[in-house]
N, C-alpha and C positions, 0 to 999 in steps of 0.2 A: 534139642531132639528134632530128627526130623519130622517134617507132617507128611498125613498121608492123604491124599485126595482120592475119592472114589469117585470113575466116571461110568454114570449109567448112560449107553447111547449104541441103540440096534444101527445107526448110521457109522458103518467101518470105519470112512474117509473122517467123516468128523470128529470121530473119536480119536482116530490117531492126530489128527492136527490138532485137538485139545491137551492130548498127552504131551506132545513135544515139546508146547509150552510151557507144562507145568513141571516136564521134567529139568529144561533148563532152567525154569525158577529154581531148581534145588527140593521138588516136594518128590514125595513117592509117590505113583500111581497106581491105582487098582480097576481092573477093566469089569464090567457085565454087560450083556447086551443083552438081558428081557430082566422082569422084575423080580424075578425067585431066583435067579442069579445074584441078585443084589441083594436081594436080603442072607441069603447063606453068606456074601463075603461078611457082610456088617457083622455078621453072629459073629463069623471063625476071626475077623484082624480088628486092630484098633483102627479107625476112619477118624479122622478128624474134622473133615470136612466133605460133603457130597454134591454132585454135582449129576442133575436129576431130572431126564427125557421124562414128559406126558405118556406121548404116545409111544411106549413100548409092548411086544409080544409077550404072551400069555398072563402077566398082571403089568396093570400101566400104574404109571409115577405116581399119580394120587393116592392108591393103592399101599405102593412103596411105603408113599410119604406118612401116611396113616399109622400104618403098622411102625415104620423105623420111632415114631413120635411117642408110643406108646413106651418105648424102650428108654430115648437116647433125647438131648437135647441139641445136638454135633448139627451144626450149620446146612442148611441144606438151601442149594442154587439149581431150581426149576428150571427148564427150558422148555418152549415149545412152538411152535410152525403155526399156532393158532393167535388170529389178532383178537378175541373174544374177552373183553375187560373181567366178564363174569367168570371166565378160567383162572385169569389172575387173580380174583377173589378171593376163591375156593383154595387156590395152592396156600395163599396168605393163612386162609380159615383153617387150612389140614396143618397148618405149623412151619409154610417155607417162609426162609430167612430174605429170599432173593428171589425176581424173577426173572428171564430173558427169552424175547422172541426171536426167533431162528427167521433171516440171516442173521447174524452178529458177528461182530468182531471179535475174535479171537484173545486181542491185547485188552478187551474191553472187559473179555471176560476176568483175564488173568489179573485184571485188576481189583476185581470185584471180590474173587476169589481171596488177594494178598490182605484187601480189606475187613472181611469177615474174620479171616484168620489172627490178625494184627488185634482186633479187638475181643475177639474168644480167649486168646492164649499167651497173649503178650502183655507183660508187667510194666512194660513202658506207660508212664504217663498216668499212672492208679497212684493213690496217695498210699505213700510208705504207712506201714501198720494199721491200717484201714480193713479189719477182717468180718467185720460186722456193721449192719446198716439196719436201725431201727424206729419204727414211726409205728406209733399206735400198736396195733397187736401183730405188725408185719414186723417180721425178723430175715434180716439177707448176709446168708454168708456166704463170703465173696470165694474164698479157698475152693471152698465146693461145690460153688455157685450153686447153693440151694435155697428154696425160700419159702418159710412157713406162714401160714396167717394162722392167730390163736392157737398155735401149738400142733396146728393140721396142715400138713407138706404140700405144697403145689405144685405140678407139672407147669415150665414154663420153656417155651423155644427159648433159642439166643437173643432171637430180635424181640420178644418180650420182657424177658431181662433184662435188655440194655434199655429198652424205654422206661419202665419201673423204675429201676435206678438212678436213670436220669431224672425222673419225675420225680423221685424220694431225694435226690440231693438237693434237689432248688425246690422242695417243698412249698404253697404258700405263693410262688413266682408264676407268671403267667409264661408258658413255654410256646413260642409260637409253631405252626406247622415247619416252619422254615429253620429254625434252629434244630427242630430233632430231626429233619431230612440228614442237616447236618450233620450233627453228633451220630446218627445210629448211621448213617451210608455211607455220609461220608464222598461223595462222587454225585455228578449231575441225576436226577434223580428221575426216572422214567415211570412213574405210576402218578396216581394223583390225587387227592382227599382221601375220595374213595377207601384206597390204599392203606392211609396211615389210620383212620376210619375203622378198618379192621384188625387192624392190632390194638385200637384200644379196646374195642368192643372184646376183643377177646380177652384181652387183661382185663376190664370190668369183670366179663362173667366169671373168669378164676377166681379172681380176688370176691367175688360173692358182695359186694358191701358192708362187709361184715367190720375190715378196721379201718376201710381208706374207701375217702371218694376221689377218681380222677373226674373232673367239672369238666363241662367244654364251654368253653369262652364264647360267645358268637363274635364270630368278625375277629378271634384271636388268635385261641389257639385252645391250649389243656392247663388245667392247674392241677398238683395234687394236695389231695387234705386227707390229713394222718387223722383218723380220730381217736380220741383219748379210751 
């Protein structure tokens, strides 16, 4: 099936030079150019993936990013014109999957884009009949990628999902920062502790400590402990 990419970007020029490449990728594209624009397209089409300006007119991205999160789990790639590490924080904190600072490269993006998607929605490389993933009172079903602790649903972005699970398959293993750069990016990795810092703090606070500790190592990395 094809996927569709939503690209929010009040900059004309830049937005058609992002479309061109996504459409020669073979994805669909769907245009807004302020943020109430983007959220009526999210409601009315299926989005598989978004691709997500700060600083847009009359509600900006953070905004976006907030409301869409409350809805949808669907990947979202932040961009913005600001070098301010504490914006990159914040987008990480509201639930973006990705960030990029404007200039960038076009291919660089499209890469990142093929990445997210490759790992949202592609069955390559998942173990065959693997539909459930269970540790202490956390339950993950992968079908619907949904994930409960003690019988109560969790809201979790993609890039929290994909850490949890990699933390719940290698249970017990010490995971270093360097490895889930790897596994969850996938590509040269442009943030920094910080960064990966806030994805787990935010996986702690969901997960409440209620059936799993994720540890931090010093000088390592993350383990997780399933508790009985």
């Amino acid at each position: 099936m094809q996927k569709t990419v939503l690209i929010v970007e009040d900059e004309d020029i830049l937005r058609e030079i992002v479309k061109d490449y996504l459409l020669n990728e073979g994805y669909e594209v769907l245009e807004a150019v302020d943020g109430n624009e983007a959220l009526d397209i999210f409601e009315e089409h299926e989005v598989h993936l978004i691709i997500l300006d700060i600083m847009l007119p009359e509600l900006d991205g953070w905004s976006v990013c907030r409301r869409i999160r409350k809805l949808s789990d669907v990947p979202i790639i932040m961009l913005t014109a600001r070098m301010d590490e504490d914006d990159t924080l914040l987008g990480f904190e509201l639930g973006a999957d990705d960030y990029i600072t404007k200039p960038y490269s076009p291919p660089i993006l499209l890469a990142r884009v093929r990445r997210l998607m490759d790992s949202r929605y592609s069955s390559v490389g998942k173990v065959p009949n693997e539909d459930t993933l269970v540790s202490g009172g956390i339950h993950v079903h992968f079908p619907s990628r949904t994930v409960t602790v003690d019988g109560e649903s969790i809201s979790l972005t993609h890039t929290e999902f994909e850490i949890l699970t990699y933390l719940m398959r290698n249970s017990g293993i010490i995971i270093t920062r360097e490895q889930l750069i790897i596994k969850i990016w996938g590509y040269e990795f442009a943030g920094d502790d910080r960064t990966i810092n806030s994805h787990i703090r935010n996986l702690r606070h969901k997960l409440d400590n209620k059936a799993s500790s994720i540890v931090t190592v010093i000088r390592a990395g993350y383990k997780f402990e399933g508790k009985a």
